[in-house]
Each structure stands twice: as C-alpha cells, then as structure tokens.
VOGU-3710 file (C-alpha; in Angstrom, 3 decimals, decimal comma):
1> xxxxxxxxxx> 8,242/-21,527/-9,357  4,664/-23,341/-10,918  5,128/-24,226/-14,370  3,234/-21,401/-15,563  3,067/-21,807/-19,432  3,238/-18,069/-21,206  0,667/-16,977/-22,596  0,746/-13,699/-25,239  -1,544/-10,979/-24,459  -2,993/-10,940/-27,737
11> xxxxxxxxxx> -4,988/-10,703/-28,945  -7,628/-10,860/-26,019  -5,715/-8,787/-24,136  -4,729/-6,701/-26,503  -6,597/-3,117/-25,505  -6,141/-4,524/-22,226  -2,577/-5,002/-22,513  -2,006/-1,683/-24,171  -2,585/0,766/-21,092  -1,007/-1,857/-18,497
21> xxxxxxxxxx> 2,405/-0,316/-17,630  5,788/-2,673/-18,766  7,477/-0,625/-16,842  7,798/0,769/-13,045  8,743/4,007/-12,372  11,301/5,063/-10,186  10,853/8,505/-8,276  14,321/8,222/-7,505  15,602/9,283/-10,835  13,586/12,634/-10,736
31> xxxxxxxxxx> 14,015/14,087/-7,309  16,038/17,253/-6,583  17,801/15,848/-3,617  18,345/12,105/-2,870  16,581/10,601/-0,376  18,405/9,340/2,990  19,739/5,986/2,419  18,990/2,935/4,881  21,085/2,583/8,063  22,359/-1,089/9,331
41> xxxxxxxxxx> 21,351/-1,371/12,406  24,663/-2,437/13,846  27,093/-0,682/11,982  24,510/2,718/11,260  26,777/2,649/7,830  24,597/2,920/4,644  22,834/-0,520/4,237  24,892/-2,528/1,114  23,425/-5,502/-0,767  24,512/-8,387/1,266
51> xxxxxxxxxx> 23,243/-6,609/4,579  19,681/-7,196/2,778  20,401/-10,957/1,256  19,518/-12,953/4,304  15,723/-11,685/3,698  15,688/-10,600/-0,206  16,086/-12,227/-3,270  18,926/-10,392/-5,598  16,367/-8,963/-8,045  14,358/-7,088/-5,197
61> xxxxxxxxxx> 17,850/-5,641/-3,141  18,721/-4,061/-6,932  15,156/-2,362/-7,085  15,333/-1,092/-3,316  18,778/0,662/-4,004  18,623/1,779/-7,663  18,401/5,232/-7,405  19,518/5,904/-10,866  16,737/3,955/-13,635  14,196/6,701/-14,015
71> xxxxxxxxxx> 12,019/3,146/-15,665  12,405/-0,141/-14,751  11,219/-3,464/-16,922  8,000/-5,398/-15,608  8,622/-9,139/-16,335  6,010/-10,925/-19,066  5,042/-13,517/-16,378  4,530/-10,523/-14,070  2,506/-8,217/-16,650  0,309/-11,556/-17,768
81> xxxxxxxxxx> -1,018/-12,002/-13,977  -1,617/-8,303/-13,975  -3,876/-8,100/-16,926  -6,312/-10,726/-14,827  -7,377/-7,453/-13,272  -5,395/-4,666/-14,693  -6,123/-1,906/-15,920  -8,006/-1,321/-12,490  -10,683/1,273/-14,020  -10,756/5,198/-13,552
91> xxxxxxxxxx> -14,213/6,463/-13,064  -15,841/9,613/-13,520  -17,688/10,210/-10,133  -20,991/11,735/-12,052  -23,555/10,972/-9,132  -21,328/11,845/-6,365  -20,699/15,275/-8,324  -24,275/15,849/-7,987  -24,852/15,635/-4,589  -21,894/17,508/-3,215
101> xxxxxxxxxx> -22,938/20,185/-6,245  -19,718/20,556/-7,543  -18,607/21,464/-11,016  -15,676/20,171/-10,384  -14,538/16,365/-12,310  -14,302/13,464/-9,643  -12,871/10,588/-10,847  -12,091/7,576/-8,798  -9,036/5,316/-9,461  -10,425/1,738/-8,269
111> xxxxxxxxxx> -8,460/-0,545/-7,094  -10,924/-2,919/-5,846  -11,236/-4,789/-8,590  -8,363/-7,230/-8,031  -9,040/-10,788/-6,683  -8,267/-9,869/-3,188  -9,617/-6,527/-3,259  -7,131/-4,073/-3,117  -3,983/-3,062/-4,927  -1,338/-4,992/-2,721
121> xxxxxxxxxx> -1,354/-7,310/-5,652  0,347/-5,173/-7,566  3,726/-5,637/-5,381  2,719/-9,774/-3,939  2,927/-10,715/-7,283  6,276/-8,781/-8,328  7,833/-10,442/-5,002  6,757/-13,786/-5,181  8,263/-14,103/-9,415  11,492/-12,539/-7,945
131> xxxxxxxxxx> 11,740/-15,465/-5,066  10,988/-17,794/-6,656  13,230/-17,581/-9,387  16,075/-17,855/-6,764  14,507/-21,374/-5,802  12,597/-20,167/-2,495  9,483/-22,098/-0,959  7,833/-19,526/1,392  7,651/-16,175/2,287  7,087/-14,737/5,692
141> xxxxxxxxxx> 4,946/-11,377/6,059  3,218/-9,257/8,294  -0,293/-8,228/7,849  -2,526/-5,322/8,948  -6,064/-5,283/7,869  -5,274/-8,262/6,071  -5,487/-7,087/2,360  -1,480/-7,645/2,394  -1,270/-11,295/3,504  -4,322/-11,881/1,537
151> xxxxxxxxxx> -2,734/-10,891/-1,709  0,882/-12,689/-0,835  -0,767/-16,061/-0,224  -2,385/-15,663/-3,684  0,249/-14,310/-5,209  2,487/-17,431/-3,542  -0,070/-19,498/-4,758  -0,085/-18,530/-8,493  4,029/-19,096/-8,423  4,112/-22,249/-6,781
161> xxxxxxxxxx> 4,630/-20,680/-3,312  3,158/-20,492/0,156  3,044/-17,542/2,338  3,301/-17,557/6,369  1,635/-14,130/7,347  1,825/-12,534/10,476  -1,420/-10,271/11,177  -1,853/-7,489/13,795  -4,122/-9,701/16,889  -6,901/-6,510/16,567
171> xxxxxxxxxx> -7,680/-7,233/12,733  -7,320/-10,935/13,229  -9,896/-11,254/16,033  -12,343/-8,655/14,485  -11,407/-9,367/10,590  -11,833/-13,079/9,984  -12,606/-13,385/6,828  -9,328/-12,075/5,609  -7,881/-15,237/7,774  -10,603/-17,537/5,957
181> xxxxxxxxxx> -9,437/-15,826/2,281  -5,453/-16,147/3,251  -6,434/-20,029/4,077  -8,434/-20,380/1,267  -5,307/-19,580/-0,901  -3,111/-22,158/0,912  -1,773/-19,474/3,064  -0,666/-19,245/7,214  -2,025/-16,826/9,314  -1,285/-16,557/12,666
191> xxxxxxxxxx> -2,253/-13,579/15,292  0,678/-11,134/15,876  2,511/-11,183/18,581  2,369/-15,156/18,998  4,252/-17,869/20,161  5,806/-18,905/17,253  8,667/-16,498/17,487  11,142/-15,183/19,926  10,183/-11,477/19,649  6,405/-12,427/19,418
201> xxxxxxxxxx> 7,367/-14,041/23,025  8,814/-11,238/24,754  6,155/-9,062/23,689  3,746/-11,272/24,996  5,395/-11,809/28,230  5,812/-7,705/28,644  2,142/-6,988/28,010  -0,287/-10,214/27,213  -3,373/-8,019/26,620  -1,329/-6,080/23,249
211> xxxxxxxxxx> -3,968/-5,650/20,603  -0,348/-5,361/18,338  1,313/-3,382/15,902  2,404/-3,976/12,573  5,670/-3,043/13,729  5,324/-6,442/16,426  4,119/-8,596/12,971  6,956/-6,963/11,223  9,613/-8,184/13,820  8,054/-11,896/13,973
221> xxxxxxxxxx> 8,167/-12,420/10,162  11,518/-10,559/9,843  12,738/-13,585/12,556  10,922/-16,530/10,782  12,871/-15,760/7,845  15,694/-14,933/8,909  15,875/-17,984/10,613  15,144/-20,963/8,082  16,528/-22,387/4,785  14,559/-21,909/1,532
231> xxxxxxxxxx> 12,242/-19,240/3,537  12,097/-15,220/2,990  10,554/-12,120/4,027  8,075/-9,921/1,556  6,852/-6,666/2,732  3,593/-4,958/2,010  4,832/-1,245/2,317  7,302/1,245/2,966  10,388/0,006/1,008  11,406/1,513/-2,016
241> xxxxxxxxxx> 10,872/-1,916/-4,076  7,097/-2,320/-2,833  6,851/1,485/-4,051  7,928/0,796/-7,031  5,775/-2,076/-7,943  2,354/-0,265/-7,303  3,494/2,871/-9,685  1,750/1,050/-12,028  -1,509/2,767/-10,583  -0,608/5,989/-11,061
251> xxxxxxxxxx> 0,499/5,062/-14,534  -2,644/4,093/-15,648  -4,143/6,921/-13,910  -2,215/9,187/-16,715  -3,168/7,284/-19,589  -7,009/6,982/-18,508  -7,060/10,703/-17,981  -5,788/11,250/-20,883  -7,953/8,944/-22,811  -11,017/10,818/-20,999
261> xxxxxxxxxx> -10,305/14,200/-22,596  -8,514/15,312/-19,057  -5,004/17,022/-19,856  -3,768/16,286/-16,430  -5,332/15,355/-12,016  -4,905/18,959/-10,697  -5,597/17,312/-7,192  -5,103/13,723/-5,969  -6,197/12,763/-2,539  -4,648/9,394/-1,306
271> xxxxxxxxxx> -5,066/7,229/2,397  -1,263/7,100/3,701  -0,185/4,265/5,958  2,975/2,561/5,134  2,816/4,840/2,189  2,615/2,005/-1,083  -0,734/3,218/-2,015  -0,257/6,878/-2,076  3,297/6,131/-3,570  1,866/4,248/-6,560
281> xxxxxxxxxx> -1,249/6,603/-7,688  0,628/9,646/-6,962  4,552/8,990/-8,121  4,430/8,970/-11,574  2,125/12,349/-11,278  4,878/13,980/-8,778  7,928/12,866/-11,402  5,484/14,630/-14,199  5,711/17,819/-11,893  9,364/17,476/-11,639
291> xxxxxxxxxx> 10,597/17,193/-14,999  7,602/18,922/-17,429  6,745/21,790/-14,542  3,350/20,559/-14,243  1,061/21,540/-10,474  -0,397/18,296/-9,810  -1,174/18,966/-5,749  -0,573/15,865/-4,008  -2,905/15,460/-0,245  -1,984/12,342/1,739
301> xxxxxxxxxx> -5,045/11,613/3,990  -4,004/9,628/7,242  -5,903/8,302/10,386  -5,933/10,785/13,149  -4,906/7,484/15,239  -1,452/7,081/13,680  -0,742/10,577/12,330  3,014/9,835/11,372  3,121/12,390/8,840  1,284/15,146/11,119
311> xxxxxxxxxx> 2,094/14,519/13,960  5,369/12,269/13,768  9,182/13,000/13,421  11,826/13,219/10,688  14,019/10,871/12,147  15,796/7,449/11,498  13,823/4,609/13,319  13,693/0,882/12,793  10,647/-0,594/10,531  9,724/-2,830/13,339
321> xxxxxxxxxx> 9,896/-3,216/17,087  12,407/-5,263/18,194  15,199/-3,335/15,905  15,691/-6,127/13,434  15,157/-3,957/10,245  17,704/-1,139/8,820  17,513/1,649/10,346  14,855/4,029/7,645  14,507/7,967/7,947  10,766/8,818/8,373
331> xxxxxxxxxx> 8,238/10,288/9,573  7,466/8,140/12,493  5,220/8,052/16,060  8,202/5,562/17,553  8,843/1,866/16,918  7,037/1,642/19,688  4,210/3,321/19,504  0,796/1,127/19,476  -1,848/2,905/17,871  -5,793/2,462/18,989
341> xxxxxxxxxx> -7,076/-0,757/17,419  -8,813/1,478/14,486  -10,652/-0,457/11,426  -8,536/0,732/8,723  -6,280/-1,655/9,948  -3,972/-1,323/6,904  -3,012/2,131/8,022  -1,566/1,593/11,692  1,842/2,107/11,157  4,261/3,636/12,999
351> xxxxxxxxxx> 6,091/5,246/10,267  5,707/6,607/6,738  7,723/5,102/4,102  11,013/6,936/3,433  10,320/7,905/0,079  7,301/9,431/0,793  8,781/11,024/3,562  11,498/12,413/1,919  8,716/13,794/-0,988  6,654/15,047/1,882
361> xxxxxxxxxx> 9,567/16,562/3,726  11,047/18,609/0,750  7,481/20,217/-0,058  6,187/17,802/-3,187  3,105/16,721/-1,284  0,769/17,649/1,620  -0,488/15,446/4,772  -4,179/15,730/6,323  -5,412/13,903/9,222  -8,829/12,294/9,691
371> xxxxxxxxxx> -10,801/10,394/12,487  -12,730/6,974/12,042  -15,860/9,006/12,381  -15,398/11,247/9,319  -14,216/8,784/7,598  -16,460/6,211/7,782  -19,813/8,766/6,886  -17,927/10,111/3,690  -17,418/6,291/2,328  -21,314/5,810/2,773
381> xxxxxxxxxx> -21,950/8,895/0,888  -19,372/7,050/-2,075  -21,628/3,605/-1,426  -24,732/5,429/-1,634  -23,942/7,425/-4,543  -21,533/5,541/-7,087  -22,516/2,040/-5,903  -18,800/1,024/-4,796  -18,289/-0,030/-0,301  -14,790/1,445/0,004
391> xxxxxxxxxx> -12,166/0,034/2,338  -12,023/1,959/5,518  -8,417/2,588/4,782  -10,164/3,693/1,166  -12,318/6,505/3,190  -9,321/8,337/4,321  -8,768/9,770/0,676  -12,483/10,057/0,310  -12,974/12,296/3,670  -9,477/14,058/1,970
401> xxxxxxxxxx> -11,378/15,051/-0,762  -14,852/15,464/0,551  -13,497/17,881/3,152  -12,148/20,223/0,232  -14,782/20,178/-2,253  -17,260/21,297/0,517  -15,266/24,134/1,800  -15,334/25,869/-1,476  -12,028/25,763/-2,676  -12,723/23,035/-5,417
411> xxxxxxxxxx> -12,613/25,411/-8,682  -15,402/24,667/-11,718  -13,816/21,843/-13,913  -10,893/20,878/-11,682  -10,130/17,105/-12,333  -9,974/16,012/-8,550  -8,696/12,049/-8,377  -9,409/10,039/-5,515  -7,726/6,792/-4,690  -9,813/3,832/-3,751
421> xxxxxxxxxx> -7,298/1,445/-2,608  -9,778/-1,109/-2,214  -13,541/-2,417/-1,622  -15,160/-2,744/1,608  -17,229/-5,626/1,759  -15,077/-7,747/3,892  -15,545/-4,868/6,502  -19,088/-4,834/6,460  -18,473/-5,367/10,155  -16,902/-1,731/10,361
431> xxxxxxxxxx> -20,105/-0,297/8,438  -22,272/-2,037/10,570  -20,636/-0,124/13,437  -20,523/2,900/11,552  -24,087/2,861/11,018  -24,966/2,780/14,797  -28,450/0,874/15,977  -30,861/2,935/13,660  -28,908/1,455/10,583  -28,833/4,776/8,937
//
C-alpha cells in the first residue's frame, strides 16, 4: 500500500465528515429469510472461505459471507478518500417538477460527482485498502461501460496499486475515453474477449465477430488472477461485499432527507444491472421497512435488452461464462446470453446480483423494464431541466420515474428519489445518437 499519511477530518471536513457513513450496512442482518448461499462450482456444496482465497483478500471473503453484522466498520483511510467527494449531494428536482406539473417532491441522489463519475468508487476504493493490506500489486477486473475499471485504476492508484481491466469489446470500441481515463490513472485496459487469456481464446475462436459480455470479461480477469503471484480479482457488482460498500449512498440519502424536512423517500426508482447501484441507494431504505414498518416502495428500472429481473429466471448460474465463478442464485438470462451492444453498457449483465434477487424474489422491491429509446429522451428532459447529462445507465431510473409521475399515480407531496448513478458526458457520443440528425 502508498504511504498515505492520515489525515483527521477536522476540522475541514468536519460537516463533511459528519453525514459520511463509518459504517456499511448489511441487509443480511434484517431479512426475513436468508438468502441462498454461493455454490462451488465443483463440489455445488455451500462456497467456504478458502474456496474464495485464491481471488480475495481475507477482509473481503468475511464481508461476502457475514450474514449476521446488521453494521459493519468503514476503515479511516477508507472514509478519508471518501470525503474527496462524499457526501455525493441530494437535490430537490424544483425545475423538473415544473415541467412534468407535479406536486409531488423529486429529489435526485447524484452520484456523479466523484472523480470518475459514478459511484463505483464507493466499492474500488474499499477493495483496493483490503488488498493491499495483504501485500498485493494488482488487481484484475472486468469492465462494462467502463465507469468500473475507471474507478479501480484510480482507486489502485491512490493505494499504491495498478489495475488490469478487462472491458466488454462494444464499450471499448465505441467508449474510448473511459480507456484514455483508465490509462490516465496508470491502469490496463484491454478489449474483452482477447488474447491474453485462455477463455478470452476460445471465445474468440467460437465466434471472432462477439461484441462480448461482461460475463466473457468476467471469465478473463477471474483467469488472470487466478493464475499469477501477488495478483487478484475485484469485482464491480453483484457480490454481497461490492453491495455492501455502496450502502453508503443510501445512507446519506436518509440523513439528507431528513435534513431537508422529508420524514422518509415514499418511492425510489433505481437502474439495475449487476445490481450495486440499486443495492446501495435502496438497502438501507428496505432494512428501515423491515425493522421500523416503514412503506418505502422500491422500482428497479432495467434495460429492456437484458431484462434479468423481468424476464430472467430464479435459478443458480455461474457469474461468468466459462463457469469459473461459484455458482450464485439469480435472476439471470443464461451465462450465456449476449445482450445487444446497448449504450448503458454498465447494465448488460446476464444476471442480477443475489441479494437483490433474493429482495426482489420475496416481494421487498419491484422490477420495470425500459428501451434505449425511452430512456435516452427522459435523461434530456433531466439535462434540459436541472442542468445535470445523466449516464445512460443513469436514464433507466429516470424513465422509472418519469413513466409514473406522468400516468397520474404520483400523489401531491410524495418524496419520489431518483438515483443518478452517474454523469453523462463521457457518452456524449450516445446523446449525439439520441438526438438523431436535427440535433433536437
């Protein structure tokens, strides 16, 4: 790890430092039912500790199977890089209230604001400190839109660290600035499936033209790590540890709410991929329903493309697709399923994460489905009214919400939260196609 002297919070930080969470919270320790552990994928025999330590650091396997700590501590070094962007800000939606003529209270939880534009910080940062306290010198990922393997090389780089990322070949060719900012942070990008691994080859060799998967990046960083001293894997989703870490969003949500005269979100709309960002806005709101009785609805908003939750299967299936992870139960379109090369990039996964699959399965949240189309026209009516591009993964929530304040259900002064994952402007691309020839 860098030689990062500590530095105190105060008293700079010290408002700051007062809504940042110092702890992540655990959904585990609140649900009615647990949730279906891991399988190995030899054995199918619940997945122990040492089946995970050839990938992940002791610290991270104790997070991903602690199903028992309802809170669990953020480290100093940890909460000190967080405060360079955290709190991310909650805004009230004012403008965009106006024009859809609603008396109902928008806000919009922002996660934009971080250095690399989204809120996969939140979790790089946590799994870089844990690896390299155990001595290691990379990490291997997989990447989507790029957000993910944007945020690990910076995170790598902030702890002394460097970060080998794996990104899906259709957001690499038509997303290269996210190659340029992963570079720019001493990062390794290379397009997924390549060369460089021994799944990445047989995939190749079966079908050449593959515009990939993250499931495909998934198995080629999964291999790189597995196969070389001082080197592991981080993942941007799904597990229970990378849930964990982004609870801080939802967190804050609380306190901001609070702080703006709101008792409590009586609907949150979040974009659902691997299932990190709806985990961490909407967690802590679904453990305050569990143990207080509160009726915070929870909507999930995913691409019509990769509908996992609408359209997929409760079912065990492998994270990635050459069968190299544990075996998770999901919601999931198939290991092998390739979705279309979409621009919300961050949301073509196969599966949803099994937490959030276990929430959505026993009732404690709801899944809608929306295409590009929709999608991209509701986040121009954010741009255009509140000032802030959101990410085309971003749009998902916004087309969530959009759709159900328009149909008339919205009720005068409901506090209606919308997750903006991240900012847009490194997919100005995607806008530009959005907008057509006329530019409107």
């Amino acid at each position: 790890m860098a030689n990062i002297a500590p530095r105190s919070l105060e008293p700079l930080h010290q408002q700051v430092s007062a809504i940042i969470p110092t702890h992540w919270y655990n959904l585990h320790a609140d649900l009615p039912e647990p949730v279906p552990p891991h399988l190995h994928p030899g054995t199918q025999q619940p997945v122990q500790a040492q089946d995970l330590a050839a990938i992940f650091p002791p610290h991270l396997i104790e997070q991903e199977l602690n199903t028992t700590d309802r809170y669990i501590e953020i480290p100093q070094t940890v909460r000190e890089i967080y405060s360079n962007w955290r709190p991310a800000p909650l805004i009230r939606a004012g403008n965009l209230e106006r024009e859809l003529k609603t008396k109902a209270h928008i806000y919009l939880k922002y996660e934009g604001v971080s250095p690399t534009g989204s809120h996969k910080p939140n979790s790089a940062v946590a799994q870089a400190y844990f690896n390299s306290l155990d001595g290691f010198h990379t990490l291997t990922t997989e990447t989507g839109a790029g957000q993910w393997g944007a945020s690990l090389s910076m995170a790598c780089a902030l702890l002394g660290m460097t970060a080998e990322v794996w990104q899906v070949r259709a957001s690499y060719e038509s997303k290269p600035y996210r190659q340029m900012q992963m570079r720019t942070y001493g990062g390794i990008c290379h397009s997924s499936p390549s060369d460089k691994t021994a799944a990445g080859r047989a995939i190749l060799e079966q079908d050449p033209d593959t515009p990939g998967s993250l499931g495909m990046a998934i198995s080629e960083a999964v291999e790189a790590a597995a196969t070389q001293e001082g080197v592991n894997y981080a993942l941007g989703s799904v597990l229970n540890h990378v849930l964990l870490h982004q609870t801080v969003i939802g967190q804050e949500a609380m306190l901001q709410l609070e702080k703006a005269g709101e008792a409590n979100a009586d609907t949150i709309f979040a974009c659902a991929g691997g299932g990190s960002n709806l985990a961490g806005l909407t967690f802590p709101f679904i453990g305050k329903n569990l143990r207080e009785g509160t009726n915070t609805r929870i909507v999930a908003c995913e691409p019509a493309a990769c509908p996992s939750m609408t359209r997929g299967d409760y079912t065990y299936d492998h994270g990635d697709i050459a069968g190299l992870t544990p075996l998770l139960k999901m919601y999931s379109l198939g290991k092998d399923f390739v979705p279309d090369p979409i621009h919300a990039g961050g949301l073509r996964y196969h599966g949803m994460a099994p937490m959030v699959s276990h929430a959505y399965h026993q009732g404690l949240l709801e899944a809608r489905a929306y295409p590009q189309e929709q999608t991209f026209a509701d986040g121009l009516v954010v741009a255009r009214t509140e000032g802030i591009i959101p990410a085309p993964e971003s749009t998902h929530a916004v087309a969530g919400a959009l759709d159900y304040i328009r149909s008339g259900e919205a009720r005068d002064g409901e506090v209606i939260v919308i997750g903006l994952s991240g900012n847009g402007v490194l997919d100005l691309p995607a806008y530009g196609t959005a907008l057509g020839n006329d530019g409107q």
